[in-house]
PAVORO-822229 format. One record per residue (C-alpha): residue number from 1; residue in three letters; chain; x, y, z. Coordinates in steps of 0.5 Angstrom, whole numbers. Layout:
+-----+------+-------+-------+-------+-------+
:  nr : rest : kette :     x :     y :     z :
+-----+------+-------+-------+-------+-------+
: NUM :  ALA :     A :     X :     Y :     Z :
...
+-----+------+-------+-------+-------+-------+
This chain:
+-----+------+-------+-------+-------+-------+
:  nr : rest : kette :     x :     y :     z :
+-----+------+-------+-------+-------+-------+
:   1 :  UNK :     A :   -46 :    99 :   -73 :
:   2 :  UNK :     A :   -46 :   107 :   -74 :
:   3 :  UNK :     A :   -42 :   112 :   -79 :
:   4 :  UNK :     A :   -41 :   116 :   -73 :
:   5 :  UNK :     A :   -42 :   117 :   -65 :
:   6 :  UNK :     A :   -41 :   125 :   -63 :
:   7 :  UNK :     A :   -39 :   125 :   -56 :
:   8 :  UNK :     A :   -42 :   131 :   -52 :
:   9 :  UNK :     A :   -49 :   134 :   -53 :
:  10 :  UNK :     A :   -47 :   142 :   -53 :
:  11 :  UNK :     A :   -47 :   147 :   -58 :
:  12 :  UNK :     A :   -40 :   144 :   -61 :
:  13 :  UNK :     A :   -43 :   136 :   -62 :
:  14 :  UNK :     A :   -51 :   139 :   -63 :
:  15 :  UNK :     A :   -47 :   143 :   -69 :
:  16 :  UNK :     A :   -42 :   136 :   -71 :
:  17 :  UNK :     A :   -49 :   132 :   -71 :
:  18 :  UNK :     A :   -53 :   137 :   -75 :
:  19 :  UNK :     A :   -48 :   137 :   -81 :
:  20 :  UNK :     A :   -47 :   128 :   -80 :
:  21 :  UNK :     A :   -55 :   129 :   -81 :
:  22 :  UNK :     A :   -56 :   134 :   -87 :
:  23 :  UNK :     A :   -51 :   128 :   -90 :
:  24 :  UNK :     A :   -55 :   122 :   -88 :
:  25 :  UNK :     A :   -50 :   118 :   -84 :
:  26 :  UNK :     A :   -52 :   115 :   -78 :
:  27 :  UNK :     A :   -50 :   117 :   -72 :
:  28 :  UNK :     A :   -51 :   118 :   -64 :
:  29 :  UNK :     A :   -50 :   124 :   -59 :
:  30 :  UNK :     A :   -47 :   121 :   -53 :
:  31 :  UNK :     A :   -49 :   127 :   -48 :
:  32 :  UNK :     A :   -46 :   125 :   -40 :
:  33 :  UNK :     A :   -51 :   129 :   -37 :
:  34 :  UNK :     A :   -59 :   129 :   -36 :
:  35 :  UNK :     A :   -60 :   134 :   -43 :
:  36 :  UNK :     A :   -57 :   136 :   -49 :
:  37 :  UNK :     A :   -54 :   142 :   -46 :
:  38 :  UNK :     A :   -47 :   141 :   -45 :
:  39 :  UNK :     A :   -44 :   144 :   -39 :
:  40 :  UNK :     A :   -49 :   150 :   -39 :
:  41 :  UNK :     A :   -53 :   147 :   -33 :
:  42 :  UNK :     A :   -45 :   148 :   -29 :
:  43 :  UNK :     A :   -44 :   155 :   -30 :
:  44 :  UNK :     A :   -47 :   160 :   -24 :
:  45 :  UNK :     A :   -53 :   163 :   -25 :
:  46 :  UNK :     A :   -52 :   170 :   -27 :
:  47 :  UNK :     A :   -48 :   167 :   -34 :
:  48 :  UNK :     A :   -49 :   172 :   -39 :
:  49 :  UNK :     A :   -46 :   171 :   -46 :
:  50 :  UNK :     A :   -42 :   177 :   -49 :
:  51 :  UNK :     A :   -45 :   175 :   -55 :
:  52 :  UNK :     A :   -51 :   177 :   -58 :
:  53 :  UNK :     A :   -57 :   172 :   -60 :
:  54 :  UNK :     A :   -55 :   173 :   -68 :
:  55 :  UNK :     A :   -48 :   170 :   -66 :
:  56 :  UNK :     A :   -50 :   165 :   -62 :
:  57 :  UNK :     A :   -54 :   160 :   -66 :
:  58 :  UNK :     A :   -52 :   154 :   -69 :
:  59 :  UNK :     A :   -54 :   152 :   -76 :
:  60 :  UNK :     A :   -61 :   151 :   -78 :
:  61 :  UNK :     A :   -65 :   155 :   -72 :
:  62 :  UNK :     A :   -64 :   162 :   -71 :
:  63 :  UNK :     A :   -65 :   165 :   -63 :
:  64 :  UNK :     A :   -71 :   167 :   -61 :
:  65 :  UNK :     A :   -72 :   174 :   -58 :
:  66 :  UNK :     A :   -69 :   180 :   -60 :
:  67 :  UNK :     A :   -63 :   178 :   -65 :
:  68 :  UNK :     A :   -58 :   183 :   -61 :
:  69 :  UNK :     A :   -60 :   181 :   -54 :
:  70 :  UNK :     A :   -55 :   178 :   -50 :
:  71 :  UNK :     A :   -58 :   171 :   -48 :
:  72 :  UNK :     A :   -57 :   169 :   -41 :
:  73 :  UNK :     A :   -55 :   161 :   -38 :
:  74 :  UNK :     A :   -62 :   159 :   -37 :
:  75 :  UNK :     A :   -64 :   161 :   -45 :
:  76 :  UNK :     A :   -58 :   158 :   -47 :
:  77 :  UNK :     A :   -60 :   151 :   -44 :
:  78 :  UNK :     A :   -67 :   152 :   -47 :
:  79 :  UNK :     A :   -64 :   154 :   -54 :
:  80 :  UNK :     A :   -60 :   148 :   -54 :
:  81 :  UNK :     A :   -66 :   143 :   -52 :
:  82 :  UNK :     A :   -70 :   146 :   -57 :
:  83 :  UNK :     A :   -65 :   144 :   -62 :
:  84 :  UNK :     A :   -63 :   138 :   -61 :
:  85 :  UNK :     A :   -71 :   137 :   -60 :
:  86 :  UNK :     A :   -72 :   140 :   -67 :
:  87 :  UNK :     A :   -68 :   136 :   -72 :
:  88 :  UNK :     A :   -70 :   129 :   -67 :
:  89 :  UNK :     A :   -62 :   127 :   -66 :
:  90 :  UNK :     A :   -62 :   121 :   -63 :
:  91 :  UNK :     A :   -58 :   123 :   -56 :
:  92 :  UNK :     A :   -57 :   119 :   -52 :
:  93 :  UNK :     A :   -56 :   121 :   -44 :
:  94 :  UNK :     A :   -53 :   120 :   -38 :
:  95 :  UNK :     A :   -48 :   117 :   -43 :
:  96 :  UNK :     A :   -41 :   118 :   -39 :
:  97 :  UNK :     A :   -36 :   116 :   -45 :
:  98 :  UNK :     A :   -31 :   112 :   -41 :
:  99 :  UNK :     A :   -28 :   109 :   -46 :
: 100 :  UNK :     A :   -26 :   109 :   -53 :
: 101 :  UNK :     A :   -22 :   103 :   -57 :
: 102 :  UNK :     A :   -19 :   103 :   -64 :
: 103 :  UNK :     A :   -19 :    96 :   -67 :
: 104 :  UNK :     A :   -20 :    94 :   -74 :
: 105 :  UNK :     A :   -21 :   100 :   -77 :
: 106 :  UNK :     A :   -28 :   101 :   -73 :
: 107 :  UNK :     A :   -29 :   104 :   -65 :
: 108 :  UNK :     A :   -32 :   102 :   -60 :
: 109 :  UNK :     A :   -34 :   106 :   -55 :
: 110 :  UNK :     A :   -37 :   105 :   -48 :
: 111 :  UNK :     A :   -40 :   109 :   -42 :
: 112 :  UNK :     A :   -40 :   108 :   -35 :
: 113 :  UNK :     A :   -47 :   104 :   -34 :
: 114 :  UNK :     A :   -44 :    99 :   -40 :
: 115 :  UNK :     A :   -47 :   101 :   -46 :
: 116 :  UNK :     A :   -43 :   100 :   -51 :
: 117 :  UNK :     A :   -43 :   103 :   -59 :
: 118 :  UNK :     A :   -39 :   101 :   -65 :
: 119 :  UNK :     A :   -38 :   106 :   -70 :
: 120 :  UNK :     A :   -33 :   107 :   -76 :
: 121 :  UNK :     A :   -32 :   114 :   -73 :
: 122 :  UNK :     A :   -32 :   118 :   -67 :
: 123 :  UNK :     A :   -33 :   126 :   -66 :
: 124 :  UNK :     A :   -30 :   128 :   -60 :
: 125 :  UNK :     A :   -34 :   135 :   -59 :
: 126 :  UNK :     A :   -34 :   134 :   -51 :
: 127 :  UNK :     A :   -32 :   141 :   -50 :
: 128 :  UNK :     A :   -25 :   144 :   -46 :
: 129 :  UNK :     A :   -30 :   146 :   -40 :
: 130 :  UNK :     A :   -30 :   139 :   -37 :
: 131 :  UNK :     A :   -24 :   138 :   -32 :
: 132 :  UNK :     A :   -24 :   144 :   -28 :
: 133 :  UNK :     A :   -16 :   147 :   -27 :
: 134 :  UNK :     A :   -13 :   149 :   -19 :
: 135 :  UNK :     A :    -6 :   152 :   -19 :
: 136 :  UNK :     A :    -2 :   149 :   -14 :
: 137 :  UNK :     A :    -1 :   154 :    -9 :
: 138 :  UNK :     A :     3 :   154 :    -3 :
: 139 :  UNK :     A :     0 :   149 :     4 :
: 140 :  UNK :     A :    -7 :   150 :     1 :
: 141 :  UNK :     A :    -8 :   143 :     4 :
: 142 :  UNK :     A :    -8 :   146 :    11 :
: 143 :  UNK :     A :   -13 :   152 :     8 :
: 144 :  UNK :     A :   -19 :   150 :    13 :
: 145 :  UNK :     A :   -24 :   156 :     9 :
: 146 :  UNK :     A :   -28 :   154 :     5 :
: 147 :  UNK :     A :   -23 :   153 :    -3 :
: 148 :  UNK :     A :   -28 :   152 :    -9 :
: 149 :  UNK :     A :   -28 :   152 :   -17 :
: 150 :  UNK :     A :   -32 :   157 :   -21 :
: 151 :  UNK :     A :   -35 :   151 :   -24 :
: 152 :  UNK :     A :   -38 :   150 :   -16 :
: 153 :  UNK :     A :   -40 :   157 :   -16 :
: 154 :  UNK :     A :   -47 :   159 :   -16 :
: 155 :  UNK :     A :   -50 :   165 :   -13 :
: 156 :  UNK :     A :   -47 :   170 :    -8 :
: 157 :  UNK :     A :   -52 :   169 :    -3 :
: 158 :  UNK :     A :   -48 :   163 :     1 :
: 159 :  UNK :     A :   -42 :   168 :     1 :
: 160 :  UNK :     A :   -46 :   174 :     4 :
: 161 :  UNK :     A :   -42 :   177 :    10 :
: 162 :  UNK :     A :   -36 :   173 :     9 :
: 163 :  UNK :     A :   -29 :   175 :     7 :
: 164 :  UNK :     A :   -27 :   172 :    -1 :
: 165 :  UNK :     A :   -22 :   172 :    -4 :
: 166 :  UNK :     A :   -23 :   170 :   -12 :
: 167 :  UNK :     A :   -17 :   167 :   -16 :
: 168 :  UNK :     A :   -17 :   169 :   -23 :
: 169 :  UNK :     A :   -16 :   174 :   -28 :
: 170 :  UNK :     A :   -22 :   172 :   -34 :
: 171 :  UNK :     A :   -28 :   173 :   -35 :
: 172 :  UNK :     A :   -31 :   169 :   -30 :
: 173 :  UNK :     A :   -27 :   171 :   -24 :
: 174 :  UNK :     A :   -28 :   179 :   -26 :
: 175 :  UNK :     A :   -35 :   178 :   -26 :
: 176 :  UNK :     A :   -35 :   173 :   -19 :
: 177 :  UNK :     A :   -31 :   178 :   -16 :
: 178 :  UNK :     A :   -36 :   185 :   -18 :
: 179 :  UNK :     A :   -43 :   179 :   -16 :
: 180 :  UNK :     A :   -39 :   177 :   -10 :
: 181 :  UNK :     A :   -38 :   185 :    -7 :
: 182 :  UNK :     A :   -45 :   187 :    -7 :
: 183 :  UNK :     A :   -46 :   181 :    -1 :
: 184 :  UNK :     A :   -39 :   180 :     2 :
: 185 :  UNK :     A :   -31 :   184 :     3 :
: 186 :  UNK :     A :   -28 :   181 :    -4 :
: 187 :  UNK :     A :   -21 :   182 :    -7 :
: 188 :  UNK :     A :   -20 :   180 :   -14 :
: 189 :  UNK :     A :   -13 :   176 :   -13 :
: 190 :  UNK :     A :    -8 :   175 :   -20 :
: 191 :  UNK :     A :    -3 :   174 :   -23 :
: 192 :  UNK :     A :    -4 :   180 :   -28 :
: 193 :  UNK :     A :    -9 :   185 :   -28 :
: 194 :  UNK :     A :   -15 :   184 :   -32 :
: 195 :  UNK :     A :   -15 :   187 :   -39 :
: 196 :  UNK :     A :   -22 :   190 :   -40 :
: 197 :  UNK :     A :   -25 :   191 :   -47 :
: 198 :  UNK :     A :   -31 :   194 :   -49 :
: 199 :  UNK :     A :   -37 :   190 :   -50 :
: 200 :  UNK :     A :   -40 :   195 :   -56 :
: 201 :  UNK :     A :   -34 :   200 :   -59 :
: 202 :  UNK :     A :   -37 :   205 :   -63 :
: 203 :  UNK :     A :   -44 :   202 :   -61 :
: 204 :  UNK :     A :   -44 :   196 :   -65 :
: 205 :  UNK :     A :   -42 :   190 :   -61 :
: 206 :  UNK :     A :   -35 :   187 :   -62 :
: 207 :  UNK :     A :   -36 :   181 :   -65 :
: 208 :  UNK :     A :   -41 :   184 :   -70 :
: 209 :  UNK :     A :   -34 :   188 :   -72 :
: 210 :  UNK :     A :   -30 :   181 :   -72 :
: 211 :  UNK :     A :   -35 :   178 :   -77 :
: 212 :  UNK :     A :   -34 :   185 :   -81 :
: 213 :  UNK :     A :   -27 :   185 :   -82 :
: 214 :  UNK :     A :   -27 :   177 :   -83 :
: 215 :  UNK :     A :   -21 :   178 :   -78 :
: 216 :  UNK :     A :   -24 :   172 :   -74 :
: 217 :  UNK :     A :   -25 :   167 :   -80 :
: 218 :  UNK :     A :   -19 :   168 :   -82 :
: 219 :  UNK :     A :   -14 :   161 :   -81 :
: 220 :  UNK :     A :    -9 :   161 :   -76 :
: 221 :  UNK :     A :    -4 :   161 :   -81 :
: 222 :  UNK :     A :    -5 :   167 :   -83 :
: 223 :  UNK :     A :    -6 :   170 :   -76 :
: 224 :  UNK :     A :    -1 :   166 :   -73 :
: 225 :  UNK :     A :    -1 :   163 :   -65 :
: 226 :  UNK :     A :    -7 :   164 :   -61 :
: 227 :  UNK :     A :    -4 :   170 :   -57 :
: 228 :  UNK :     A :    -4 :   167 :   -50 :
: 229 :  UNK :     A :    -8 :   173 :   -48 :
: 230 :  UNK :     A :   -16 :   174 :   -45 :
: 231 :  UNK :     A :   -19 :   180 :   -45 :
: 232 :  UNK :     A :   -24 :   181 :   -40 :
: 233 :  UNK :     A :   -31 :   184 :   -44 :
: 234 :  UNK :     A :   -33 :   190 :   -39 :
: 235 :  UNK :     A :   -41 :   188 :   -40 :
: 236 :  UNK :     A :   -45 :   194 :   -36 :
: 237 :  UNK :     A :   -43 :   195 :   -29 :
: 238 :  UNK :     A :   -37 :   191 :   -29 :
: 239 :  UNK :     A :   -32 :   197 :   -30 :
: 240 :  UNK :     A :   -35 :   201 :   -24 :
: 241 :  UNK :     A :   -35 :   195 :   -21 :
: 242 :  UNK :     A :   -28 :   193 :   -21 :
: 243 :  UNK :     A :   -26 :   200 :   -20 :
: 244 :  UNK :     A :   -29 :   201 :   -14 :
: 245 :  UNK :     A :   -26 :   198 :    -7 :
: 246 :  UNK :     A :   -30 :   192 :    -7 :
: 247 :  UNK :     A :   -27 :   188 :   -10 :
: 248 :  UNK :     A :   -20 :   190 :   -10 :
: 249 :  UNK :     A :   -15 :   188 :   -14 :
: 250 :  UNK :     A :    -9 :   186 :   -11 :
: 251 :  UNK :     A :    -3 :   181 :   -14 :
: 252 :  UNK :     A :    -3 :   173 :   -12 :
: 253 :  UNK :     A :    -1 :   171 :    -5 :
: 254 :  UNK :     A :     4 :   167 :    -4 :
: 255 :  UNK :     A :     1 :   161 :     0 :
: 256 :  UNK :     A :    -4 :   158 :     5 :
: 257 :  UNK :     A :    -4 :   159 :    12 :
: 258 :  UNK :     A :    -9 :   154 :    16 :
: 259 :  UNK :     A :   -15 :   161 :    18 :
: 260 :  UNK :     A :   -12 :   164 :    11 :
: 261 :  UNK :     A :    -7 :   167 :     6 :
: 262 :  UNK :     A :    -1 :   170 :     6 :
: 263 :  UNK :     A :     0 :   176 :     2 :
: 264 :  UNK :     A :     7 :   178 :    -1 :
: 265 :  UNK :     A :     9 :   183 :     3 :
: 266 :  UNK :     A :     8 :   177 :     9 :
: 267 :  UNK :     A :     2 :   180 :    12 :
: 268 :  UNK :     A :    -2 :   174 :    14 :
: 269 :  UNK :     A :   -10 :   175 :    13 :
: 270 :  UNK :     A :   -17 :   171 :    15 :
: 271 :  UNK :     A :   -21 :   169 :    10 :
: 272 :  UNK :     A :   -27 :   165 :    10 :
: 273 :  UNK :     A :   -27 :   162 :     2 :
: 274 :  UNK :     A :   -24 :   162 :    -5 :
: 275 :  UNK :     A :   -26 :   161 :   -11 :
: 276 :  UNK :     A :   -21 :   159 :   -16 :
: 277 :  UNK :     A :   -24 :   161 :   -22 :
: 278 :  UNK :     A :   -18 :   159 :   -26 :
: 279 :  UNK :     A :   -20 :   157 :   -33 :
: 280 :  UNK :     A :   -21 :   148 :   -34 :
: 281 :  UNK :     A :   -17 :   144 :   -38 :
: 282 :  UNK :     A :   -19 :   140 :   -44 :
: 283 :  UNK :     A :   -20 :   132 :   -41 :
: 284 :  UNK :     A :   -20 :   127 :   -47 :
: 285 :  UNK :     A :   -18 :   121 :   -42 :
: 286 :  UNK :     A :   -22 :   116 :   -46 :
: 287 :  UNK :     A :   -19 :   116 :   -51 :
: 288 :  UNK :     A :   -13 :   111 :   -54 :
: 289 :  UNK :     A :    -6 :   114 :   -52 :
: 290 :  UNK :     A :    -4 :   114 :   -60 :
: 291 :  UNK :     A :    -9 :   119 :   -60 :
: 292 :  UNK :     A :    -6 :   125 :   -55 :
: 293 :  UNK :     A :     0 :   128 :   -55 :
: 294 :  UNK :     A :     5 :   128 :   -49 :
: 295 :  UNK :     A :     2 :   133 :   -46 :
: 296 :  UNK :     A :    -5 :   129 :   -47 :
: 297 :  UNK :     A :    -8 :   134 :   -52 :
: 298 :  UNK :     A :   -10 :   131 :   -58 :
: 299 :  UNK :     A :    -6 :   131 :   -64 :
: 300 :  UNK :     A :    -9 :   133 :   -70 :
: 301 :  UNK :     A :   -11 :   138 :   -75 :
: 302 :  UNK :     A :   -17 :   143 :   -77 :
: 303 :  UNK :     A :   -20 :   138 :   -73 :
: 304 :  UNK :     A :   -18 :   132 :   -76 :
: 305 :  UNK :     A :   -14 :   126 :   -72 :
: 306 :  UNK :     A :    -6 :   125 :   -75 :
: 307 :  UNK :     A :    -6 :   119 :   -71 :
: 308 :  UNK :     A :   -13 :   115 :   -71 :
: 309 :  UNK :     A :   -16 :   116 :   -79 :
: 310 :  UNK :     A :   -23 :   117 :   -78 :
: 311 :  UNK :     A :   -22 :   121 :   -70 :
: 312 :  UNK :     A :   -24 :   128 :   -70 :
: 313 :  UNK :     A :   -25 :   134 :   -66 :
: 314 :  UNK :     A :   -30 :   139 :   -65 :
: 315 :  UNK :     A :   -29 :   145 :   -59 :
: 316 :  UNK :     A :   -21 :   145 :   -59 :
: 317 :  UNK :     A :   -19 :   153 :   -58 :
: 318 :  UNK :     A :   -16 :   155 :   -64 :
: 319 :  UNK :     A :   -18 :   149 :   -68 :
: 320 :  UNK :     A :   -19 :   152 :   -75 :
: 321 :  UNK :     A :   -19 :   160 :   -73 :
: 322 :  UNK :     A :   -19 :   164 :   -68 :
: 323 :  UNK :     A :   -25 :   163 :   -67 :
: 324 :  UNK :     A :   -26 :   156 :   -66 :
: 325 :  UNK :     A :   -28 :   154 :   -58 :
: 326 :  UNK :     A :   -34 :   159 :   -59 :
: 327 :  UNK :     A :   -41 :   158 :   -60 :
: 328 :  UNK :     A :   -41 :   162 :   -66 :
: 329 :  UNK :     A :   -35 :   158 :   -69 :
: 330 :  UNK :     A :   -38 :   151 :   -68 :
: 331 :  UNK :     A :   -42 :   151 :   -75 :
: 332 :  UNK :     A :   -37 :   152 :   -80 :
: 333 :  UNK :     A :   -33 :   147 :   -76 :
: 334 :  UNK :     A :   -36 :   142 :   -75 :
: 335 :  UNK :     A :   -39 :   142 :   -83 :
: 336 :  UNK :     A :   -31 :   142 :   -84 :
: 337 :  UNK :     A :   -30 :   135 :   -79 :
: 338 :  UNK :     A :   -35 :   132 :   -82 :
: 339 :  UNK :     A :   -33 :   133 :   -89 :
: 340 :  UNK :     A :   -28 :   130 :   -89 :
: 341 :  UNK :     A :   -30 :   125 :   -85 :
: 342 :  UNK :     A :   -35 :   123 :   -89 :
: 343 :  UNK :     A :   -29 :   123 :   -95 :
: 344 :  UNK :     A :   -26 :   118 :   -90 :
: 345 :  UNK :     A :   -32 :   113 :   -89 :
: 346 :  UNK :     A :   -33 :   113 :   -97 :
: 347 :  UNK :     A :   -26 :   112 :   -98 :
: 348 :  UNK :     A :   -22 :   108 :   -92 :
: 349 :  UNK :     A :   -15 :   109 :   -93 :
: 350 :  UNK :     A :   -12 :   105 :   -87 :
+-----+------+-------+-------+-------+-------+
């Protein structure tokens, strides 16, 4: 029997496996994929993070290169290998978790190939990327194009020529669609204008200025709510790129017809693909139902269960602050989870 099992080996379950090793409990990293690299390997291949290397480490081990370079997908990938690598966690891969059960006081968890673990607590680090989200929008059954996730989406060379619509005011659709214009007639379609922020105000990057004025690190109590809002960071190129004609913005379109869409304005129009680059929702399907919410979010706080003792969480956006959910929040909130975790397994109350 272990202390602990950690579900997912990105940087959030790589962070929680850091912290459950510095306190010498026994655990595994359950990791679905071939890697310890999380969803990394998901993304499209021009990814670069908006954060620079000296904020996006995990505890333990700097990244490598020029602290103020911006790190690309594939040194993501490798900078998490090496991690894993370099403290010797015990990852076990291609360990789809299907299944987690509470029975007394201890979990037992499964995989899809049948293994099984028994552990007397479990961190769900699993991510929020896992469950890709596609709005519902009028006969896109009939739509005979091709319709495809971002999480699908990997260079702009199959597109070239073709007429594409991209779905999505974030981050990714912004930087899709600008990708995508130089091969093929783009149109950035959304329900609200993307709002482009700069990359590096005053010369220095935005989220050293975060780090500054401590405003990220501070709890959600004092900031209140998340704001429901995602500015799109304007990294280099991107600003010219969505001023230009191609992509052009335009508001949603109503619905699908067989060859294409119909704009608001009733005017129908042929397209060839679109790519829905529509955000992902959080997928904690194995869990026990005691442990979700009726909306299916896990009912919790700092990441801690309120309604399994000994269930925790690492990854959820707006978990402790407003920067929780990002690589460089993973540290600070796992060593908190595990904390209190390990003031759990020394002191079981239930």
């Amino acid at each position: 029997m272990l202390d602990a099992v950690v579900i997912g080996a990105g940087s959030a379950g790589l962070a929680a496996a850091y912290s459950l090793q510095r306190r010498h409990l026994s655990f595994e990293v359950l990791e679905a994929g071939a890697a310890a690299s999380g969803s990394w390997p998901e993304y499209y291949d021009s990814l670069t993070l908006f954060t620079p290397a000296h904020h996006s480490a995990l505890p333990g081990l700097p990244f490598g290169g020029d602290p103020h370079h911006y790190p690309s997908r594939g040194e993501m990938i490798a900078y998490l290998q090496t991690y894993a690598a370099h403290f010797s966690f015990p990852v076990r891969r291609g360990a789809q978790v299907v299944a987690v059960r509470h029975v007394k006081k201890l979990f037992e968890i499964t995989a899809r190939d049948g293994r099984t673990w028994t552990a007397r607590a479990v961190i769900c680090a699993s991510g929020t990327f896992g469950q890709p989200h596609w709005p519902h929008l009028s006969r896109a059954g009939e739509f005979q194009g091709q319709a495809l996730h971002a999480s699908q989406y990997r260079r702009p060379v199959p597109f070239a020529g073709q007429r594409v619509i991209v779905v999505g005011a974030g981050n990714s659709a912004a930087q899709i669609a600008a990708e995508l214009g130089q091969v093929a007639r783009v149109t950035l379609a959304v329900r609200r204008a993307p709002q482009l922020f700069p990359q590096r105000p005053l010369g220095r990057d935005l989220t050293d200025w975060l780090a500054w004025t401590g405003i990220e690190k501070l709890p959600l109590g004092v900031l209140g709510r998340v704001p429901d809002v995602h500015p799109v960071v304007a990294v280099p190129g991107l600003r010219a790129a969505l001023s230009s004609d191609n992509p052009d913005l335009r508001p949603l379109f109503e619905g699908f017809t067989r060859t294409g869409v119909r704009w608001s304005n009733g005017q129908e129009e042929a397209v060839d693909s679109v790519i829905y680059a529509t955000g992902y929702r959080w997928n904690g399907e194995y869990l026990p139902l005691a442990a979700l919410d009726r909306h299916g979010e896990p009912q919790q706080r700092l990441g801690i269960s309120t309604a399994l003792p000994g269930l925790a969480f690492v990854g959820l956006p707006g978990q402790r602050t407003a920067a929780s959910s990002t690589i460089r929040s993973a540290g600070p909130d796992a060593e908190y989870v595990v904390a209190r975790l390990s003031e759990h397994l020394e002191n079981p109350l239930v």
